[in-house]
N, C-alpha and C positions, 0 to 999 in steps of 0.2 A: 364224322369222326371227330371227336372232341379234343383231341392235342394238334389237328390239323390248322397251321397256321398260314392260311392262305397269302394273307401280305406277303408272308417272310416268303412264302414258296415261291410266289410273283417276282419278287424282288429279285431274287436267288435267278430261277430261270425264266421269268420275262412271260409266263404264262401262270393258268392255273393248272392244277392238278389232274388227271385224268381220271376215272374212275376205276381204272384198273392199276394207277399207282396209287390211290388210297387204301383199294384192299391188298393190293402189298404190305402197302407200309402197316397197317391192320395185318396183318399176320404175323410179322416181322415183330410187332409188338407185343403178342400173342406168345410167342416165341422166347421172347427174352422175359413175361411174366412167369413163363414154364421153367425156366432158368433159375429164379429166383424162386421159386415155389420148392425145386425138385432141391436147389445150394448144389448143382453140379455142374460142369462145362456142358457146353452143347452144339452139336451141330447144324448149322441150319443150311438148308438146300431149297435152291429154286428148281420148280420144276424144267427149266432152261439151262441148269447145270450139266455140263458132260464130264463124264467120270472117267479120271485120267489112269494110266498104269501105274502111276505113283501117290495112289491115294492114298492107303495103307500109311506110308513113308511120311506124307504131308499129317496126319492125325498124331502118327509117333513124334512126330517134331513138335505138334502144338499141345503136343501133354507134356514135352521137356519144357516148353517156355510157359506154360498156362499162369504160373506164380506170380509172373513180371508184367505181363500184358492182357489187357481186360479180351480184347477183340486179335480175331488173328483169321488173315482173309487166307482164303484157300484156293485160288484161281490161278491162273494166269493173268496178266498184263498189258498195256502195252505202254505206257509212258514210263519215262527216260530221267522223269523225276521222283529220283529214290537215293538210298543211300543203303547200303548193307548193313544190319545190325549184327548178325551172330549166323553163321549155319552148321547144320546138321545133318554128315555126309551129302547128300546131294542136295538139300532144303535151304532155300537159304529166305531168312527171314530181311524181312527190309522194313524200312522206315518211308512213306510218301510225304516228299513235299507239296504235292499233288495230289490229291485221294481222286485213285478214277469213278465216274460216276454212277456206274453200272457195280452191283455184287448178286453172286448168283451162290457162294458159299464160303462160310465163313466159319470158325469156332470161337463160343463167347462164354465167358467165364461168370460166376454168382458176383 
């Protein structure tokens, strides 16, 4: 993978890469080429994603914010390092001081 920068990834987490996160991150990039091809929002999903009762609600919330914010994660959490930015009857958008490390889905803007 040619934007694969192994120092920094070393550096980052104290290893290299696996070969199942490189064709991640190859799809992921793949993904947001189709983004910029198609100039529309998009949703990307792992296939590790579970799909909540309130998805529907999380999509309606990230077409109100889509203008302001390039990326807009769509999961649950679990770190305590966030700050509330704006929400949307039950949605509430947040800001991480901490970006957790793991995304399984997410909506990302042209």
């Amino acid at each position: 993978m040619q934007s694969y920068d192994e120092n920094g990834f070393i550096r980052h987490r104290g290893r290299k890469a696996l070969a199942g996160e490189l064709g991640r991150y190859a799809s992921h990039i793949l993904a947001w080429q189709q983004v910029i091809k198609l100039d529309q929002p998009v949703v990307v999903l792992e296939d590790d994603f579970i799909l909540r009762y309130d998805f529907c609600a999380l999509i309606e919330a990230a077409e109100l914010w889509k203008n302001k914010h390039h990326s807009i994660r769509l999961e649950p959490w679990k770190t305590k390092l966030f700050y509330s930015v704006v929400q949307q009857n039950e949605v509430k958008l947040v800001k991480f001081l901490k970006v957790p490390q793991c995304i399984t889905c997410y909506f990302i803007m042209p």
